[in-house]
C-alpha positions as CSV (number, residue, x, y, z in Angstrom):
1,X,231.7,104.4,-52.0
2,X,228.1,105.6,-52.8
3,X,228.8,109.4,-52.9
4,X,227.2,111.5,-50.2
5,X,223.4,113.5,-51.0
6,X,223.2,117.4,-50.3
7,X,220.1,117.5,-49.0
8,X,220.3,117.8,-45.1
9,X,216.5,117.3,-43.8
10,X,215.9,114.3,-41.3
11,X,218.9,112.4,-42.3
12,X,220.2,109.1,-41.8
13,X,222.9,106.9,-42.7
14,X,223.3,103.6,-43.6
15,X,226.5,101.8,-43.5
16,X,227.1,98.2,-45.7
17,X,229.5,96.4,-46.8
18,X,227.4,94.7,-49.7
19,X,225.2,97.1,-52.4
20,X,221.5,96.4,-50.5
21,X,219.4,95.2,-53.3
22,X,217.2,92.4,-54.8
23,X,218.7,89.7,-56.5
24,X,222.2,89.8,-54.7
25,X,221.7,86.8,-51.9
26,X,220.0,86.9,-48.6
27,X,222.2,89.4,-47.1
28,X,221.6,92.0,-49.6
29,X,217.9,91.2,-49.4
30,X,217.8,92.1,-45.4
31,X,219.8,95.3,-46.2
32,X,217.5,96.4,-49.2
33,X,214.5,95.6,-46.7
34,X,215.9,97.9,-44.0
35,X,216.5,100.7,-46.5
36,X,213.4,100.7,-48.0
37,X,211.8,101.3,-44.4
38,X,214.8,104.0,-43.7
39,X,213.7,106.1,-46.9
40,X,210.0,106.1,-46.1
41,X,211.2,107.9,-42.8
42,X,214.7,109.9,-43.5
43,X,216.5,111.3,-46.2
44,X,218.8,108.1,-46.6
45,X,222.9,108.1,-47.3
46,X,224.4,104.8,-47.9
47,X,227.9,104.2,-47.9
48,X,229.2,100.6,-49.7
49,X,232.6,100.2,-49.1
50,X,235.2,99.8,-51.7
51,X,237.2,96.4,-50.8
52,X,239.9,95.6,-52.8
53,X,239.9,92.7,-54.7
54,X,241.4,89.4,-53.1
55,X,242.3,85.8,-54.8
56,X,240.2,83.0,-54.2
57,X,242.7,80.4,-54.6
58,X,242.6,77.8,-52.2
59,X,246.5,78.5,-51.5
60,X,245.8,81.8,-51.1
61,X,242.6,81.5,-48.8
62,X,244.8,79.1,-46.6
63,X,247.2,81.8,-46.3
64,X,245.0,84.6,-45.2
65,X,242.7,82.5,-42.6
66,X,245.7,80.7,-41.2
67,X,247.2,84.7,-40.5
68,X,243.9,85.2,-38.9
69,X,243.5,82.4,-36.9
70,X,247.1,83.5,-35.4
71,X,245.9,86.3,-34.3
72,X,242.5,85.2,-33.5
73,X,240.3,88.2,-35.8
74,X,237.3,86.2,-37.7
75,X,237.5,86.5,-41.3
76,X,234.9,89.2,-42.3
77,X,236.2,91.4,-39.6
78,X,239.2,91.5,-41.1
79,X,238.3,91.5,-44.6
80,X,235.8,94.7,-43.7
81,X,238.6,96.8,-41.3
82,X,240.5,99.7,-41.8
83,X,238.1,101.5,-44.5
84,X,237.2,104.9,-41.9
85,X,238.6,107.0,-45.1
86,X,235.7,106.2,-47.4
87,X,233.3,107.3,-44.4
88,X,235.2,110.4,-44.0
89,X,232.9,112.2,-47.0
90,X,229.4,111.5,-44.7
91,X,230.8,113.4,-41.7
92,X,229.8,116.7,-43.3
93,X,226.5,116.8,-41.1
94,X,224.5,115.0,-38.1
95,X,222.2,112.6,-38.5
96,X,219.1,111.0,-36.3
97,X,220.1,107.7,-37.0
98,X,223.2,105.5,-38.5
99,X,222.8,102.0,-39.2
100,X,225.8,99.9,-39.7
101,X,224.8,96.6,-41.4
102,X,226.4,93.3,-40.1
103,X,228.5,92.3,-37.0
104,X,231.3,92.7,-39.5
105,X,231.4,96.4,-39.9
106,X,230.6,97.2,-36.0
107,X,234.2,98.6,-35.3
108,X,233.2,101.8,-37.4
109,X,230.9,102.5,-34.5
110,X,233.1,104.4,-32.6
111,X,233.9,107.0,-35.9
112,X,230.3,106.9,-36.4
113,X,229.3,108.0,-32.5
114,X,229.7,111.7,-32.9
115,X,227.5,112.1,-35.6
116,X,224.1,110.0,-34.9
117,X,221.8,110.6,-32.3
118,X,221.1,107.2,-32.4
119,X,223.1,104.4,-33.4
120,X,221.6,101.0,-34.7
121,X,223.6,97.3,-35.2
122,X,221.4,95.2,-37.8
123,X,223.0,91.8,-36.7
124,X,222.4,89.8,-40.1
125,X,223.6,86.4,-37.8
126,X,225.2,86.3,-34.7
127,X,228.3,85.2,-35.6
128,X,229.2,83.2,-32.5
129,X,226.9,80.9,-33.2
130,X,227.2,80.6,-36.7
131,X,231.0,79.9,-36.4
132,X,230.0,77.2,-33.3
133,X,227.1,75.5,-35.3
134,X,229.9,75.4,-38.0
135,X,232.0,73.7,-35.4
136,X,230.0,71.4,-34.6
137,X,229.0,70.3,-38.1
138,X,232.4,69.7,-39.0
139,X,235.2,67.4,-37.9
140,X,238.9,67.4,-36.9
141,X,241.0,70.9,-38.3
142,X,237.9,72.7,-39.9
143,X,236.2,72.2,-36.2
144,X,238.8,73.1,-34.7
145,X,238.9,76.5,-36.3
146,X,235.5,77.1,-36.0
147,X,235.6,77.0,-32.3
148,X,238.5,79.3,-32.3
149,X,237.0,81.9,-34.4
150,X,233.8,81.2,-32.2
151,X,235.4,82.0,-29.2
152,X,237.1,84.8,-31.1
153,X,233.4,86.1,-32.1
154,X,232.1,86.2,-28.6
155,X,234.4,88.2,-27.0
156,X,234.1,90.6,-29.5
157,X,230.0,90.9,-29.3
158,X,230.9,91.3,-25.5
159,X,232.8,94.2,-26.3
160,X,230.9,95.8,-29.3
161,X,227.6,95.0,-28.9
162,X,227.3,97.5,-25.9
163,X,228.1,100.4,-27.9
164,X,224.7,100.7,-29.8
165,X,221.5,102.1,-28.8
166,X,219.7,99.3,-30.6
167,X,220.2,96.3,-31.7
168,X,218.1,94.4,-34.5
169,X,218.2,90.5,-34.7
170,X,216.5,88.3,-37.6
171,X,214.8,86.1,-34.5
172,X,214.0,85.8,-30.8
173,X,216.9,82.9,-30.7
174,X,219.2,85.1,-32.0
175,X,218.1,88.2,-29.7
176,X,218.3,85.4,-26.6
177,X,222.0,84.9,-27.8
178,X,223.4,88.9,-26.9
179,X,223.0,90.8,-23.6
180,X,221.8,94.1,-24.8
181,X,218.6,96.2,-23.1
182,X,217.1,97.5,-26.2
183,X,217.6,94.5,-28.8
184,X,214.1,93.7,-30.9
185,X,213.3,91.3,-33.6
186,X,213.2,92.6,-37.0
187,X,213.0,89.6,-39.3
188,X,214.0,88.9,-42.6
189,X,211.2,89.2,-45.1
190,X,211.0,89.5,-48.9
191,X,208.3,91.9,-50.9
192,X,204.9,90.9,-51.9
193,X,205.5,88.6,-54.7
194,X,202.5,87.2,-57.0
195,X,202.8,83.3,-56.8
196,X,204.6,82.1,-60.1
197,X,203.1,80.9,-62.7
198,X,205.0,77.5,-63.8
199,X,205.0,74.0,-64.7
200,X,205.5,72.0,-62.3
201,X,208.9,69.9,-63.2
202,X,209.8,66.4,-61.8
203,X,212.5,68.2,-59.7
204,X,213.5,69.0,-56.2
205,X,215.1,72.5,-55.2
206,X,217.8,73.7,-53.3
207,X,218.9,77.4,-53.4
208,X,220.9,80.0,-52.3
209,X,224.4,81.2,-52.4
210,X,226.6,78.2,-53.1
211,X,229.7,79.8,-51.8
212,X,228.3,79.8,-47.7
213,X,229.7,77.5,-46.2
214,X,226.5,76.4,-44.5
215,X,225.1,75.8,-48.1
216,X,228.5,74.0,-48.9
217,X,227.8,71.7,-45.8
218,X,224.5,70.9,-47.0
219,X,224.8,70.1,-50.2
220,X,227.5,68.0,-49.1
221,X,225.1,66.0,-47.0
222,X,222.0,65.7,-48.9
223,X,224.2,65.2,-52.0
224,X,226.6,61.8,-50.2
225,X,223.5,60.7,-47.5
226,X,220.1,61.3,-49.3
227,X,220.4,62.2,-52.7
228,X,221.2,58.7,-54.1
229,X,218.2,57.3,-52.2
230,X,215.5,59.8,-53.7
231,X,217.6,59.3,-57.2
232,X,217.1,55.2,-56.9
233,X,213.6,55.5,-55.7
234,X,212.5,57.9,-58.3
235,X,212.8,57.7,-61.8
236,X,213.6,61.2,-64.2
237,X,213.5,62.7,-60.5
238,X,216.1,66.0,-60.9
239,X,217.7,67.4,-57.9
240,X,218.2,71.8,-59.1
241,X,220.7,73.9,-57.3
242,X,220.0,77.1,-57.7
243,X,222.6,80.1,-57.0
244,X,225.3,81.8,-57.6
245,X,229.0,80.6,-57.4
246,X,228.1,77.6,-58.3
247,X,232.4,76.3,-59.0
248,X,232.3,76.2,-55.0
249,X,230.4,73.1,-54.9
250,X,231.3,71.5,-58.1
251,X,234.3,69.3,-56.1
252,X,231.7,67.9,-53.6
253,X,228.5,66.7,-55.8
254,X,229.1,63.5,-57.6
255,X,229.0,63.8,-61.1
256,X,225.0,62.9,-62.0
257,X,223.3,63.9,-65.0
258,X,220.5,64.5,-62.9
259,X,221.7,67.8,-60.5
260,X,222.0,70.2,-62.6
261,X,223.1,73.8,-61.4
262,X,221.4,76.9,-62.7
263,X,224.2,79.3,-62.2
264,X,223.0,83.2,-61.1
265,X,219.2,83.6,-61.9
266,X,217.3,86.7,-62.5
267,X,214.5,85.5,-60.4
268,X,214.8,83.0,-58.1
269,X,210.9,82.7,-56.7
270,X,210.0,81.5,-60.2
271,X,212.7,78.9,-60.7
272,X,211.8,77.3,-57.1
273,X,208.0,77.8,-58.3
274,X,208.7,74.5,-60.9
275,X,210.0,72.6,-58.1
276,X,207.7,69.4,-56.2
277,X,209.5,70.0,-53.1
278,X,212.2,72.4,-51.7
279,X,215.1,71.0,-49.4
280,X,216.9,72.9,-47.0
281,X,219.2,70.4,-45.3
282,X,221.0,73.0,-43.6
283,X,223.5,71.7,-40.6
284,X,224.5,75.2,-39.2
285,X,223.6,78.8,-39.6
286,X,222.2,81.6,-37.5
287,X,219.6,84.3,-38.5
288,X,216.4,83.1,-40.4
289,X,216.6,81.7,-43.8
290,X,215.5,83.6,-47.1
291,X,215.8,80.0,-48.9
292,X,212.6,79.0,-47.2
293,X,210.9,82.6,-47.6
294,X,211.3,82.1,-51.2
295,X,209.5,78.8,-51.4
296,X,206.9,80.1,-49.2
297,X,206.4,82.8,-51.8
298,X,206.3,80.3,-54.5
299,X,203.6,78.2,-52.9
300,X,206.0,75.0,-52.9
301,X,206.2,72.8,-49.9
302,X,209.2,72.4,-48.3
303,X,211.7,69.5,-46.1
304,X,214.0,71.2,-43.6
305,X,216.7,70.2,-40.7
306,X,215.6,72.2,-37.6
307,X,218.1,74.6,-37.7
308,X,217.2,75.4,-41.3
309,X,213.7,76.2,-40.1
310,X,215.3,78.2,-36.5
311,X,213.8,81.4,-35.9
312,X,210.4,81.3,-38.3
313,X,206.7,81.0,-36.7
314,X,206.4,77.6,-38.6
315,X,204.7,74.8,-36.9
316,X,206.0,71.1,-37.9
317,X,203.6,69.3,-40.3
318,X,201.7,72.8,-41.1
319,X,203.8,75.0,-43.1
320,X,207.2,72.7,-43.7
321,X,208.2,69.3,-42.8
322,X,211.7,68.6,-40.8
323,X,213.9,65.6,-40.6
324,X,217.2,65.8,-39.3
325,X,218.7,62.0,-39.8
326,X,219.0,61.7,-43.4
327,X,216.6,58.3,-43.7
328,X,214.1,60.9,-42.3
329,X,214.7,63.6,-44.0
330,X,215.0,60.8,-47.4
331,X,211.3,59.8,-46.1
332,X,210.0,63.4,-45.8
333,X,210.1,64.1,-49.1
334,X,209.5,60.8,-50.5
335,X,206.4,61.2,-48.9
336,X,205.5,65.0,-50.5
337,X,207.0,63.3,-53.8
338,X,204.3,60.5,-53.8
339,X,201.5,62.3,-51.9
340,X,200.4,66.0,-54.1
341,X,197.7,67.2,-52.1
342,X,199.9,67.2,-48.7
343,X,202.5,69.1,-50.4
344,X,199.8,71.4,-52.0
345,X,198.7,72.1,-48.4
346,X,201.9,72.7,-47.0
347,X,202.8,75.2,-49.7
348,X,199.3,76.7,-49.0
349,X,199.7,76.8,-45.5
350,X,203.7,78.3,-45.8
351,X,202.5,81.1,-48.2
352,X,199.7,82.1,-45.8
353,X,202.2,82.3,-43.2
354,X,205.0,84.4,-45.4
355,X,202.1,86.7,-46.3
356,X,201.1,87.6,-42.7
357,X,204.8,87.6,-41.3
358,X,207.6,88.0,-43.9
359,X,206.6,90.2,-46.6
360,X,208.7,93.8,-46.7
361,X,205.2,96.0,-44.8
362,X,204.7,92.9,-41.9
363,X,208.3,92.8,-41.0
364,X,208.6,96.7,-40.6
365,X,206.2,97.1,-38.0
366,X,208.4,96.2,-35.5
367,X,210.1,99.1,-36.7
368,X,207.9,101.6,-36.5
369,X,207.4,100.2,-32.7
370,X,210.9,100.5,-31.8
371,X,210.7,104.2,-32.8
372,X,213.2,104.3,-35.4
């Protein structure tokens, strides 16, 4: 637990399960991006909680989702409840405004309530739909949990959401998804990044953190439906996963000289900058996508599903491509891969758009017009 401040001045608090900071996936990236805007405003708290460590053995993961399904709690609520001791310490004032990061940690609004004047919900996803999107990407058991943790989701936003005076969603799909008056879009964004410079490689990218199941899904798709396509039809042509946890895809890509997996990277932006094209095959999710953020940033053109491109201001053919059967998505990027001047001016066009939408300063004035 990040130990409380003494100054009192216009305080606020933020609440996260995950240290908010660069470098640490796309969650952590949204967090740090709130913050950031908190601290120009309040004199910040943040409490981190400290979760005790759990195995990651496939017996043991069984085990604890199977307990869960039971009794019908989805996993990260579970995984994040019963930790109102460690916020015990920041009760020693009032503050102007909490924030409690993720649908995950919403419970704690209730301890929270007596010492905010206002109290804010960043919704990272709504998890609803990410578990139903899940559901319907998958088949038979895994589906089949999906929908019950879905179901299990929903009537929990029905019961939580209401207790927050605002509500922040990463899109205006997402904020469609919830019934709450004062819900506004405050989307995910990176900071201003100077465009890499790199040499370009004969690779394609995917990135993020290989752990999420959405990722999981995707590679699995790409890797069985289009991979071996673009790897017969291009010569020396490498397919680069880059990301942390990296053992939590190694069972479902072939083994193939040519994926290789970066592991962790210090910075992604300039890896995906040495990329031809980015691929975001993505079959389910919620929220907005940092993956294609990052390419954007890097000036790289980019082939997406449509629900890896939900939620962004990106036009089809202007600032990214989508496909959604693989022999289109396969054709897609064939066609970036063999034409350099289109995917130069779709990587022109997506930057352009990340710098007038998605950068830390664009995405905070929504902020400063909700009052907070």
């Amino acid at each position: 637990m990040t130990p409380p401040g003494d100054s009192l001045g216009n305080s606020a608090l933020f609440v996260t399960p995950e240290e908010p900071r660069l470098g640490a996936g796309g969650g952590a990236l949204r967090s740090a991006s709130l913050l950031e805007y908190l601290r120009t405003r309040y004199d910040v708290r943040v409490a981190t909680f400290e979760v005790p460590p759990h195995s990651k053995s496939f017996a043991a993961r069984a085990w604890r989702n199977s307990w869960r399904l039971l009794r019908g709690v989805p996993p990260l609520i579970d995984r994040f409840a019963g930790f109102e001791a460690q916020l015990a310490p920041f009760f020693d004032r009032h503050y102007r405004v909490a924030v409690i990061e993720h649908f995950w940690c919403a419970p704690y609004a209730a301890a929270l309530r007596p010492h905010c004047d206002v109290l804010v919900l960043d919704l990272h996803n709504v998890e609803s739909a990410l578990a139903a999107t899940h559901a319907r990407a998958t088949k038979g058991v895994e589906a089949a949990v999906h929908s019950r943790f879905a179901e299990a989701n929903r009537k929990l936003e029905r019961e939580w959401i209401p207790q927050f005076d605002l509500i922040l969603t990463t899109s205006a799909e997402d904020r469609a998804r919830i019934e709450h008056p004062n819900a506004i879009v405050f989307p995910n964004a990176i900071p201003v990044i100077d465009v890499p410079r790199a040499t370009e490689e004969n690779c394609i990218v995917f990135s993020g953190n290989l752990e999420y199941h959405p990722n999981i899904e995707a590679v699995r798709w790409f890797g069985s439906r289009i991979w071996p396509r673009l790897r017969s039809n291009n010569r020396d042509l490498v397919w680069k996963l880059v990301g942390r946890n990296q053992e939590a895809i190694t069972g479902v890509l072939p083994a193939d000289p040519r994926i290789i997996l970066t592991g962790p990277i210090d910075d992604a932006v300039a890896e995906i900058a040495k990329s031809r094209v980015v691929v975001v095959p993505l079959l389910s999710g919620s929220g907005t996508r940092f993956k294609i953020l990052e390419a954007w940033a890097a000036r790289r053109a980019i082939v997406s599903t449509t629900i890896g491109a939900e939620g962004l201001l990106a036009r089809e053919g202007e600032h990214l491509s989508i496909a959604d059967e693989p022999a289109e998505f396969c054709a897609a990027v064939q066609t970036l891969l063999d034409h350099p001047g289109r995917a130069r001016a779709l990587g022109e066009a997506g930057h352009a758009l990340y710098l007038d939408r998605y950068t830390w300063p664009a995405a905070w004035k929504t902020l400063k017009e909700s009052g907070i």
